[in-house]
TITI-172945 format. One record per residue: residue number from 0; residue in one letter; x, y, z of N, C-alpha, C, O in turn. Coordinates in pm, 1 decimal. Atoms other than C-alpha are relative to their C-alpha. Layout:
[rec NUM; 'A'; [X; Y; Z]; [X; Y; Z]; [X; Y; Z]; [X; Y; Z]] ...
***
This chain:
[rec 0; 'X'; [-142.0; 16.3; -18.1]; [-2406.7; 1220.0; 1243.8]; [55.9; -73.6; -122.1]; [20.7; -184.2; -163.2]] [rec 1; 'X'; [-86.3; 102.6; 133.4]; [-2190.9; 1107.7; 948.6]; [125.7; -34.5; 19.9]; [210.4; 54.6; 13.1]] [rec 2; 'X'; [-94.3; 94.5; -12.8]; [-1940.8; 877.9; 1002.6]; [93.2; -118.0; -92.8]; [53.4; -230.8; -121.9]] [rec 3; 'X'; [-57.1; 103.3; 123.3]; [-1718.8; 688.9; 767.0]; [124.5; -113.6; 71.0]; [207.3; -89.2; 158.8]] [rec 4; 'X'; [-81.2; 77.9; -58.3]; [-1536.9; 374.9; 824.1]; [72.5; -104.3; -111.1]; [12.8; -158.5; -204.1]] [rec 5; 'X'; [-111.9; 106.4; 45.3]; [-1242.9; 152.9; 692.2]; [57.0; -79.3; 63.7]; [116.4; -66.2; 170.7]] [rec 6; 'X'; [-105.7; 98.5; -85.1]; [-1103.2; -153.4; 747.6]; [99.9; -5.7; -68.2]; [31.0; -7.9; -170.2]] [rec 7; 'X'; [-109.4; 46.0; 30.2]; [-767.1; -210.9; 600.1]; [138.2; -0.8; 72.1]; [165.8; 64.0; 173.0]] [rec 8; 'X'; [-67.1; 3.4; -95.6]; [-456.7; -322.9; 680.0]; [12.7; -77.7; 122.0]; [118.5; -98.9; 181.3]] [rec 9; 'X'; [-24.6; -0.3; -215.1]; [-545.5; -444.9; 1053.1]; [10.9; 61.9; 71.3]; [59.5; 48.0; 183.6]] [rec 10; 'X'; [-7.8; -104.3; -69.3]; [-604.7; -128.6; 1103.9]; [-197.9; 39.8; -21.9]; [-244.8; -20.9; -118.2]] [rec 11; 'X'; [115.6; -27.1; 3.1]; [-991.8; 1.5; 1133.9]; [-23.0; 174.6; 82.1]; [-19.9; 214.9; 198.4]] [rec 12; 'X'; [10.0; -140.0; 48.7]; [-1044.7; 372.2; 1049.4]; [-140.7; 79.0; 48.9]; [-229.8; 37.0; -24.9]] [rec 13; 'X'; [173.4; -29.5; -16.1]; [-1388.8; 534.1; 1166.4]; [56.4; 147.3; 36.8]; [155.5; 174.4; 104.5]] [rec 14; 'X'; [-9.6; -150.2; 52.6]; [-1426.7; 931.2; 1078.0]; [-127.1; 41.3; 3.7]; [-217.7; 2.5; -70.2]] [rec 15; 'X'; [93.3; 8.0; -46.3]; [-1656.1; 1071.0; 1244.5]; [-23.7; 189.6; -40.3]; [0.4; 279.9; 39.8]] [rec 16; 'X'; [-12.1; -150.5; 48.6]; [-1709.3; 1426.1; 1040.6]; [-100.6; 139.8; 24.5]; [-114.1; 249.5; -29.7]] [rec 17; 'X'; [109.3; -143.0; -38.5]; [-1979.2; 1636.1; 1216.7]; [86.8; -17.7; 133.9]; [118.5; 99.9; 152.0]] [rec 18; 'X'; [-107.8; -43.9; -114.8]; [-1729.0; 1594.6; 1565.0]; [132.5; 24.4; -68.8]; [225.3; 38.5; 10.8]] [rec 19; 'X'; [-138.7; -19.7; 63.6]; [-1427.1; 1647.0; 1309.4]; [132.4; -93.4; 122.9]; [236.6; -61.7; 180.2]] [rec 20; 'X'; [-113.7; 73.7; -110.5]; [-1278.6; 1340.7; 1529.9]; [17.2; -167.1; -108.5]; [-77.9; -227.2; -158.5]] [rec 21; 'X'; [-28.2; 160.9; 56.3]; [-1123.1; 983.1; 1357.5]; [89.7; -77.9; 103.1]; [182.6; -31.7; 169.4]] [rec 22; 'X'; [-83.0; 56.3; -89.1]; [-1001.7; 713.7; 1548.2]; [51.4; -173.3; -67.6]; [-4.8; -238.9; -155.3]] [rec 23; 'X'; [-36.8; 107.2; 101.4]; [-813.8; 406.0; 1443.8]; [48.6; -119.6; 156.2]; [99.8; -126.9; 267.9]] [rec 24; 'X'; [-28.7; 158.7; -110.9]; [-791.4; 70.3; 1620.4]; [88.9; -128.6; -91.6]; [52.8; -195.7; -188.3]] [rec 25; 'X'; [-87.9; 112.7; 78.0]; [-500.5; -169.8; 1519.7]; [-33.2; -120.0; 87.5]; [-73.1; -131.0; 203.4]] [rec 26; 'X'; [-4.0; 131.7; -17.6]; [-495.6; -516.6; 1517.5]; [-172.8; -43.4; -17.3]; [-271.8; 26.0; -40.5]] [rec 27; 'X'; [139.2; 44.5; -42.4]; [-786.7; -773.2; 1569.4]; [-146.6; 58.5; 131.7]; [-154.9; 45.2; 253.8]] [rec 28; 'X'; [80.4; -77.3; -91.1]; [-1097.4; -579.8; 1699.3]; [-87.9; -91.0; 106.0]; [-159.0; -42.8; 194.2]] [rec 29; 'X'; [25.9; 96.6; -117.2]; [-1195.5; -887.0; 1901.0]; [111.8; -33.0; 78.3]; [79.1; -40.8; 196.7]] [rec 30; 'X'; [-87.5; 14.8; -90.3]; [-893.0; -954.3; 2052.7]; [73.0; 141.8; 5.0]; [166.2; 134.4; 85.0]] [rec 31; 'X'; [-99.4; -113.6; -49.3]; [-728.1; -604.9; 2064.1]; [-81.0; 84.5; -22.6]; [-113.3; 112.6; -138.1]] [rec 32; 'X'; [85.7; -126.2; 37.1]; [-960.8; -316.9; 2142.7]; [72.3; 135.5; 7.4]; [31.1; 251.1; -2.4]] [rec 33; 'X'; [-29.6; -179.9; 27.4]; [-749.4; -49.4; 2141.2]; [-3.7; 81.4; -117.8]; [63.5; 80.9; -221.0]] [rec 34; 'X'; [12.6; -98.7; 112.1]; [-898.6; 228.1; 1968.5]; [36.0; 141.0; 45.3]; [-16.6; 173.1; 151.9]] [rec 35; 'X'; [-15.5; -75.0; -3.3]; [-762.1; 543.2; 1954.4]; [-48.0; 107.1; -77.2]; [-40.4; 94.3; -199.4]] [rec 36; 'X'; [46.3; -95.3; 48.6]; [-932.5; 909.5; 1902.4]; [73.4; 78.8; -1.5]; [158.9; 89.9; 86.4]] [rec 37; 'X'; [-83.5; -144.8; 60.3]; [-786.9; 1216.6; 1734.7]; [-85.9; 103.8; -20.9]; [-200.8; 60.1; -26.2]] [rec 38; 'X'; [41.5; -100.5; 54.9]; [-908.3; 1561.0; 1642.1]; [62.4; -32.9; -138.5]; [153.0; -110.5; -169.0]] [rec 39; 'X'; [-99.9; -15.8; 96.6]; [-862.2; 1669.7; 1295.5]; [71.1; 59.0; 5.9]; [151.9; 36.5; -84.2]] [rec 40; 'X'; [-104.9; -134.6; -39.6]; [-650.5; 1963.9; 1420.7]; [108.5; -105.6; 59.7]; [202.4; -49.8; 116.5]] [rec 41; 'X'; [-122.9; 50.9; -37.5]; [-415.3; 1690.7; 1516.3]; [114.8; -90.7; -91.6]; [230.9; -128.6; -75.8]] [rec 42; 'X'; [-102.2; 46.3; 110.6]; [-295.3; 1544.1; 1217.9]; [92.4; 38.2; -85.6]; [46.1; 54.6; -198.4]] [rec 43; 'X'; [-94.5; -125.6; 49.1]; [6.4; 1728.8; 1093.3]; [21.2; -57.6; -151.7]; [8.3; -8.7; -263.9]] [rec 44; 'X'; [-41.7; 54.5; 197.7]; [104.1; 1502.3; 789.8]; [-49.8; -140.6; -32.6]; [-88.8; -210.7; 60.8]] [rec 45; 'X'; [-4.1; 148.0; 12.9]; [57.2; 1181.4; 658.7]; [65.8; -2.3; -187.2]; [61.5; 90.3; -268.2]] [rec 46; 'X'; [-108.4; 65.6; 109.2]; [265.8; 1026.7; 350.8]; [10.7; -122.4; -13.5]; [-2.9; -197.1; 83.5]] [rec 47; 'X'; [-46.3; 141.3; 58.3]; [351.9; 713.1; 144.3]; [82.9; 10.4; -23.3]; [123.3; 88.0; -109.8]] [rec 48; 'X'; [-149.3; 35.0; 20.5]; [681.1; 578.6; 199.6]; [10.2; -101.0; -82.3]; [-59.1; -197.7; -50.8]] [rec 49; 'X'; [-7.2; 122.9; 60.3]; [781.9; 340.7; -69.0]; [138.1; -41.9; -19.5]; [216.1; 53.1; -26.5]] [rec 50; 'X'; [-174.7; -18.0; 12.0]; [1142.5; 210.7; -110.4]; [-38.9; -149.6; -131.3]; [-150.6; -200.8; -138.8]] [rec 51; 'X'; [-16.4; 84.4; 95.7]; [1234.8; -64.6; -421.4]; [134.9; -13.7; -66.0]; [233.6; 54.6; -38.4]] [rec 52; 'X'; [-124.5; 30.5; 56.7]; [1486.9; -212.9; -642.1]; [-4.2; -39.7; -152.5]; [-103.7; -110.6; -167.3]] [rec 53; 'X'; [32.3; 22.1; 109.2]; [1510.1; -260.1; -1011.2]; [92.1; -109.7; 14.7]; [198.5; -100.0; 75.8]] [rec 54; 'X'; [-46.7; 123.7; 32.9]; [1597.4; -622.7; -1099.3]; [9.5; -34.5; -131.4]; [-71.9; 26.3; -200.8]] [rec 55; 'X'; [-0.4; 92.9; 136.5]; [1693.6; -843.0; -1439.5]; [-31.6; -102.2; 9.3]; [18.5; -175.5; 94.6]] [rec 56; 'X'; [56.9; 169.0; 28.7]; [1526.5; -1148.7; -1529.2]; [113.9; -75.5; -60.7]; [176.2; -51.7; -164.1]] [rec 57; 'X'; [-84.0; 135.0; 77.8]; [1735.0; -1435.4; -1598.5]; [-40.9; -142.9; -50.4]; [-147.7; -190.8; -88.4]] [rec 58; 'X'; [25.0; 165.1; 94.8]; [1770.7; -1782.7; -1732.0]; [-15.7; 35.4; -116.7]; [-117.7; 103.1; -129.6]] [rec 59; 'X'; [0.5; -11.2; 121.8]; [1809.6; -1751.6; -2060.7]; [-12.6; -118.1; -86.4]; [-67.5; -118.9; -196.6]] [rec 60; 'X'; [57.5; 155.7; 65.7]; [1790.9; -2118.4; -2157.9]; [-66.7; -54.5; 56.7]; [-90.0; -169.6; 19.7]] [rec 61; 'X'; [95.6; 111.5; -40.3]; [1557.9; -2228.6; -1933.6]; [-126.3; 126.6; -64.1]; [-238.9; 78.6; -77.5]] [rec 62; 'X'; [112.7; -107.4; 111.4]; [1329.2; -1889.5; -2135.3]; [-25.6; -126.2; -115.1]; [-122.7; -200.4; -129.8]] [rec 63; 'X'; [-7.8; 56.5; 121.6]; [1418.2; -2064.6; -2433.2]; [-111.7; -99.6; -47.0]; [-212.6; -87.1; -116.4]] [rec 64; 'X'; [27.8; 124.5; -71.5]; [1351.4; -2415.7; -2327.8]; [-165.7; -7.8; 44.0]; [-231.3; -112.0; 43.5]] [rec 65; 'X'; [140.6; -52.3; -24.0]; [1010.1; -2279.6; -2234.1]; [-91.8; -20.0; -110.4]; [-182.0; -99.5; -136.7]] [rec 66; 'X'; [88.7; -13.1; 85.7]; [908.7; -2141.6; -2510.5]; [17.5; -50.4; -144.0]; [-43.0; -13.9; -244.7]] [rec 67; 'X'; [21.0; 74.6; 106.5]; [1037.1; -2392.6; -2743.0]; [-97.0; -87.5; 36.6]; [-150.3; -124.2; -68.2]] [rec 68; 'X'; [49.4; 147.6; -56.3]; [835.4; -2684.9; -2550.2]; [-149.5; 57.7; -76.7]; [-213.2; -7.4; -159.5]] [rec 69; 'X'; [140.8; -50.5; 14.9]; [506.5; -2429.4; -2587.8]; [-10.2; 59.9; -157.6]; [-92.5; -15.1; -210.1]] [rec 70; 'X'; [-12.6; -59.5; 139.7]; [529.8; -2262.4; -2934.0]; [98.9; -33.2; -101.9]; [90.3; 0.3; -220.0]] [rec 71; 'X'; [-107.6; 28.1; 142.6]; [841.9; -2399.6; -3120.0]; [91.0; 129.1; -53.9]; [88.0; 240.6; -1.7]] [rec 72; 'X'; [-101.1; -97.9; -4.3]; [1090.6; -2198.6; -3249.5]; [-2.2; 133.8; 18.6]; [88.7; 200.9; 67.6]] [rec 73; 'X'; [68.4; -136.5; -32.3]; [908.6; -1887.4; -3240.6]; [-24.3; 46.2; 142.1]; [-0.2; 158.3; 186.8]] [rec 74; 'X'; [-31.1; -49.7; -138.9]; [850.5; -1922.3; -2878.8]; [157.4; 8.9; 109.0]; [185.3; 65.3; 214.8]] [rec 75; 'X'; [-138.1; -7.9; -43.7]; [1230.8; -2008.9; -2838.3]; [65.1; 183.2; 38.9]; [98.0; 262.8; 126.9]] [rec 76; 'X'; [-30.0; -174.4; 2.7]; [1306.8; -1677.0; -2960.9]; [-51.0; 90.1; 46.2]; [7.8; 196.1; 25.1]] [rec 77; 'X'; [95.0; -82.5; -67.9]; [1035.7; -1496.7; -2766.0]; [66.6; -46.8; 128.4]; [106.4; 51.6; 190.9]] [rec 78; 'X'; [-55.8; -10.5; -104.9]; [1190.9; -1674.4; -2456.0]; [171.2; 55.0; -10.1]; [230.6; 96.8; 89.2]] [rec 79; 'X'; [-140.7; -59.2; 44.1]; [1539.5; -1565.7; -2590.0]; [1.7; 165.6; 99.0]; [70.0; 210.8; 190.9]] [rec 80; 'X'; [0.2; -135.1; -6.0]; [1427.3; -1217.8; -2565.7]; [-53.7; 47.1; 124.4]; [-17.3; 154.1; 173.2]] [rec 81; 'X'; [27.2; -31.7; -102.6]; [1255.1; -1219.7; -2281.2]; [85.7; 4.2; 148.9]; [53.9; 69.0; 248.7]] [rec 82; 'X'; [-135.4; 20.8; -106.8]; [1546.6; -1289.6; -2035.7]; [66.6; 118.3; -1.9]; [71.7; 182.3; -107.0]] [rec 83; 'X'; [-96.2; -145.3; -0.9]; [1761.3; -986.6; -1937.7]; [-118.8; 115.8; -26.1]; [-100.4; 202.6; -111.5]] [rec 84; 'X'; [84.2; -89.5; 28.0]; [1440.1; -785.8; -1915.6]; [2.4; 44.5; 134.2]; [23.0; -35.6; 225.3]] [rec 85; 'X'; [-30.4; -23.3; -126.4]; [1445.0; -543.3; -1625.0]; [-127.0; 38.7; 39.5]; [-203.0; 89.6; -42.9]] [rec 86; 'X'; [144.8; -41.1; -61.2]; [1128.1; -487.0; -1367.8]; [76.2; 44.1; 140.2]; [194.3; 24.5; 168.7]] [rec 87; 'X'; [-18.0; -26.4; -77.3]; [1106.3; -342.0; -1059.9]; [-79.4; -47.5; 116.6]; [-194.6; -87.5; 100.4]] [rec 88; 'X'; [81.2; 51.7; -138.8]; [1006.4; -438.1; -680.5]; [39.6; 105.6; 75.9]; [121.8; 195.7; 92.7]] [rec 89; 'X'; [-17.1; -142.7; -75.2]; [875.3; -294.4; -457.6]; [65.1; -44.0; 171.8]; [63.1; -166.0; 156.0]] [rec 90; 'X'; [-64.4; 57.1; -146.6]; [1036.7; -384.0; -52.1]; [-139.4; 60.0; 69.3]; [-216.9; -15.6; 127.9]] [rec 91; 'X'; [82.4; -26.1; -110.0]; [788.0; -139.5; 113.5]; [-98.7; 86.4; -40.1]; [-74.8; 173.7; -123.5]] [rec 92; 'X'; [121.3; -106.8; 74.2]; [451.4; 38.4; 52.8]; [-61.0; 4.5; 157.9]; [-116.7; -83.3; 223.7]] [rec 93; 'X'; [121.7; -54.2; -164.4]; [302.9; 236.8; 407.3]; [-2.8; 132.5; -20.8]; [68.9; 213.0; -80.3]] [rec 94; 'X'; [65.9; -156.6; -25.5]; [90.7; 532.2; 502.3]; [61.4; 36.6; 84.0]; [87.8; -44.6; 172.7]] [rec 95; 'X'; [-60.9; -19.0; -170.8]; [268.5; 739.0; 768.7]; [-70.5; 126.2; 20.8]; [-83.1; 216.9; -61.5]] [rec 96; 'X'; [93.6; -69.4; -34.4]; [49.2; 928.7; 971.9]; [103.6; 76.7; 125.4]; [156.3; 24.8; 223.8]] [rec 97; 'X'; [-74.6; -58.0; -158.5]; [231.0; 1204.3; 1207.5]; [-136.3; 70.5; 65.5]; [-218.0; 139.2; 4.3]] [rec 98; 'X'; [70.9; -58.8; -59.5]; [21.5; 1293.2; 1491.5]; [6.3; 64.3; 129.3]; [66.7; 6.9; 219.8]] [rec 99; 'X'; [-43.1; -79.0; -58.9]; [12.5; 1555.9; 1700.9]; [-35.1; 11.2; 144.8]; [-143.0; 55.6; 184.1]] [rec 100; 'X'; [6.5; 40.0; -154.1]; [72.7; 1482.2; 2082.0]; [-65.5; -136.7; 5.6]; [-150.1; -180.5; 83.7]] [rec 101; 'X'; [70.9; 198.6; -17.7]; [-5.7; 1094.1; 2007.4]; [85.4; -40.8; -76.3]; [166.4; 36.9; -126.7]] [rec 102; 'X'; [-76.8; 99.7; 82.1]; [156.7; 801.2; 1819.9]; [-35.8; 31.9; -121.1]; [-144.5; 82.2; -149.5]] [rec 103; 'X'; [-36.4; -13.5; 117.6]; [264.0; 813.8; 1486.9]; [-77.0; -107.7; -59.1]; [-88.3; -191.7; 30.2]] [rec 104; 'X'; [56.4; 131.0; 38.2]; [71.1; 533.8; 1283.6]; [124.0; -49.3; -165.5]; [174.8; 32.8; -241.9]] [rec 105; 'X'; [-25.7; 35.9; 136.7]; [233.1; 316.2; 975.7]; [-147.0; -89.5; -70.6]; [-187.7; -192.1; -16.2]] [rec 106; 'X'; [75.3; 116.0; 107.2]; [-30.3; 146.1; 720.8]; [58.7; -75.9; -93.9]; [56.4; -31.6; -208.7]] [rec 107; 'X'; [-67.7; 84.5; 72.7]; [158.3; -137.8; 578.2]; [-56.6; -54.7; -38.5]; [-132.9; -130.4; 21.5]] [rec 108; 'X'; [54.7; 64.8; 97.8]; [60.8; -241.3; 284.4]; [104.4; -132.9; -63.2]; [54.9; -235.6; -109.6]] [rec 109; 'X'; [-107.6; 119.9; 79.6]; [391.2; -475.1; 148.0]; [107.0; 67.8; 132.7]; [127.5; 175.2; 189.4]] [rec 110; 'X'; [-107.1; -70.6; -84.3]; [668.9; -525.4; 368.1]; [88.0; -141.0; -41.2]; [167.7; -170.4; 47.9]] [rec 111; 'X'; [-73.9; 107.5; 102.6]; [832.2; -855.3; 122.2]; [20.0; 59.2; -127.7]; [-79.4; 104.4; -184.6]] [rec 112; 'X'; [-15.9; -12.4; 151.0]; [987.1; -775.4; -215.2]; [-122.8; -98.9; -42.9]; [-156.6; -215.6; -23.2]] [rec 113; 'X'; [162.2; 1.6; 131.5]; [645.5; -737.3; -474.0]; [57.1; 47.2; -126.2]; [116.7; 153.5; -143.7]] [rec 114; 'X'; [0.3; -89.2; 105.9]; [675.5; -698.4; -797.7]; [-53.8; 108.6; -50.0]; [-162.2; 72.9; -96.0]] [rec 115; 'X'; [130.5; -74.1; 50.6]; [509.9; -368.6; -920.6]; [-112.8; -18.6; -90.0]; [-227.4; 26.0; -84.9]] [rec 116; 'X'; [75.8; 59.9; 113.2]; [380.2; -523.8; -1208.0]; [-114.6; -76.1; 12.7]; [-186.0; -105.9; -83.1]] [rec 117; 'X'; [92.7; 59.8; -14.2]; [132.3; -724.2; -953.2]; [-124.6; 41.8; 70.4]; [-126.1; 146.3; 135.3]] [rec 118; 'X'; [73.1; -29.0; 1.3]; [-164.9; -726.8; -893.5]; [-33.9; 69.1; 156.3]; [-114.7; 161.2; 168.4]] [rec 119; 'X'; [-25.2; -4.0; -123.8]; [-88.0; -721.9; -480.4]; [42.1; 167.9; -18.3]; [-23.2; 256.8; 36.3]] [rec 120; 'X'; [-104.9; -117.7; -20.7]; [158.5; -415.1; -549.3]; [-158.6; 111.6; -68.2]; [-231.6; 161.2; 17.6]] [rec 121; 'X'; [77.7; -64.9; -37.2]; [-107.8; -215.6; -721.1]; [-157.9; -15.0; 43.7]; [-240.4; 62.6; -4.6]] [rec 122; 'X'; [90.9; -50.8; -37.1]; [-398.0; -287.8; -541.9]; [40.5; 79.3; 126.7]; [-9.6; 188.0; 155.3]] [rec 123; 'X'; [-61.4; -103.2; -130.7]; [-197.5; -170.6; -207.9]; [60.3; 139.2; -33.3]; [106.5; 213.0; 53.8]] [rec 124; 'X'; [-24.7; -145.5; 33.4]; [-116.0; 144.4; -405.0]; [-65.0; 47.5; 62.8]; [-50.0; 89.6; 177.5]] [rec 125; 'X'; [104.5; -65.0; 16.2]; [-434.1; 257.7; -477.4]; [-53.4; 2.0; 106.4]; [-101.6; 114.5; 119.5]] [rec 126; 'X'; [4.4; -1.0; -134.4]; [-525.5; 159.9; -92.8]; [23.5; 95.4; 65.3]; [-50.6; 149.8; 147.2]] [rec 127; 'X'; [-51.0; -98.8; -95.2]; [-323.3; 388.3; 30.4]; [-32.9; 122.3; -83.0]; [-82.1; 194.7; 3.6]] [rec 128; 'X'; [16.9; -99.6; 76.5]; [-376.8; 672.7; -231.6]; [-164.1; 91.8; 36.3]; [-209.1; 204.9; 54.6]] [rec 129; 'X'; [178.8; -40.1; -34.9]; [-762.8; 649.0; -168.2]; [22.1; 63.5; 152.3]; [-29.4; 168.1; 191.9]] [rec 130; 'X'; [60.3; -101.6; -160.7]; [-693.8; 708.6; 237.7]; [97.4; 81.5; 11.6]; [114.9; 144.0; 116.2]] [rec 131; 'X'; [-31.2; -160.7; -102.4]; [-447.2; 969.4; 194.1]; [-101.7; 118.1; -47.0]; [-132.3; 205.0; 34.7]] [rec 132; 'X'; [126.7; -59.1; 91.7]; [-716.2; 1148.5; -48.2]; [-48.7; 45.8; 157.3]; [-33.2; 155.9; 210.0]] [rec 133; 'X'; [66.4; 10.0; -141.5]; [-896.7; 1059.8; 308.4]; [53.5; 116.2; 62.0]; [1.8; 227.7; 55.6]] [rec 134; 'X'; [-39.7; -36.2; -122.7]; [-680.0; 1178.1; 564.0]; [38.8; 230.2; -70.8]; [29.5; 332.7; -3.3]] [rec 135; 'X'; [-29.6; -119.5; 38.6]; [-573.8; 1511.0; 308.3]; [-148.7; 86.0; -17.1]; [-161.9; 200.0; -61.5]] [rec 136; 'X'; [150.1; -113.4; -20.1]; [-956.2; 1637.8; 350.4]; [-42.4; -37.7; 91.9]; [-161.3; -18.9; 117.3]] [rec 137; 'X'; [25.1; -77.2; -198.5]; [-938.2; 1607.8; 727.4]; [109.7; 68.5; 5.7]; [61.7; 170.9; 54.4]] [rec 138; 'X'; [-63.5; -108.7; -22.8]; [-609.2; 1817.2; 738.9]; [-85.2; 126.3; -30.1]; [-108.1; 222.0; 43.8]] [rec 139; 'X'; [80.8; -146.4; 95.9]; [-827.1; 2060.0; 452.7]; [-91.1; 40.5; 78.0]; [-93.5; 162.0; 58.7]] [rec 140; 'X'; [103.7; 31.8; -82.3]; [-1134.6; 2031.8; 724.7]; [21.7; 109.7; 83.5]; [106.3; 102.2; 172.6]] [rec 141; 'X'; [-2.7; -143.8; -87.6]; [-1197.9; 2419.6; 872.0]; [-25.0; -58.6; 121.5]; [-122.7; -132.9; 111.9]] [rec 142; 'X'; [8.0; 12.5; -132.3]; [-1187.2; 2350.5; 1228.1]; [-130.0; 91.6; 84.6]; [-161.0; 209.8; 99.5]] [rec 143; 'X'; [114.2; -154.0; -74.0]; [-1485.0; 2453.4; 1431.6]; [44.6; 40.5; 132.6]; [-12.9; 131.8; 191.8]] 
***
């Protein structure tokens, strides 16, 4: 029997690919056992919703002020420039799992403005990227 399992999230994943069945149990698996089983013939879609906002950095004299204290005039002007620089955040990063004649699942990965730029934002990418990879070769998964 080959079986594959994930924890993330607070969610715990187990794929069980010679019954073509996965079942996922949210929350703490000592205090909350509900686990729920699926076919793969029941998973219609799953997707990463992400929503964000592009922001500007400010302070421009406390940049300065910075990087005169640390480097001298050279870092003045490096904090000069660095102010009014724009990045983006992210508000929300989840898996959404539609399933068919059962509950819908979210995998929330960020649900606080993240910067993308960190290390949080993409390791919860790639998180989710790896299990839709997952979940898109149990849709692909010939049905016996």
């Amino acid at each position: 029997m080959q079986t594959t399992g994930v924890q993330k999230f607070n969610f715990l994943l187990t794929i069980n690919w010679d019954k073509q069945t996965f079942s996922i149990s949210n929350g703490n698996l000592i205090l909350n056992k509900q686990i729920v089983s699926y076919k793969f013939s029941q998973l219609e879609t799953c997707y990463i919703i992400q929503s964000g906002d592009t922001k500007k950095t400010k302070h421009i004299v406390t940049r300065a002020l910075i990087g005169d204290m640390l480097a001298g005039s050279i870092g003045a002007f490096a904090g000069i420039l660095s102010a009014g620089n724009d990045y983006t955040i992210c508000n929300e990063l989840t898996l959404h799992l539609d399933i068919r004649d059962g509950e819908d699942y979210d995998f929330k990965t960020i649900i606080t403005p993240t910067k993308t730029s960190s290390f949080n934002y993409k390791q919860g990418l790639k998180n989710l990227q790896d299990m839709t990879e997952v979940f898109q070769q149990i849709m692909a998964t010939e049905i016996k």
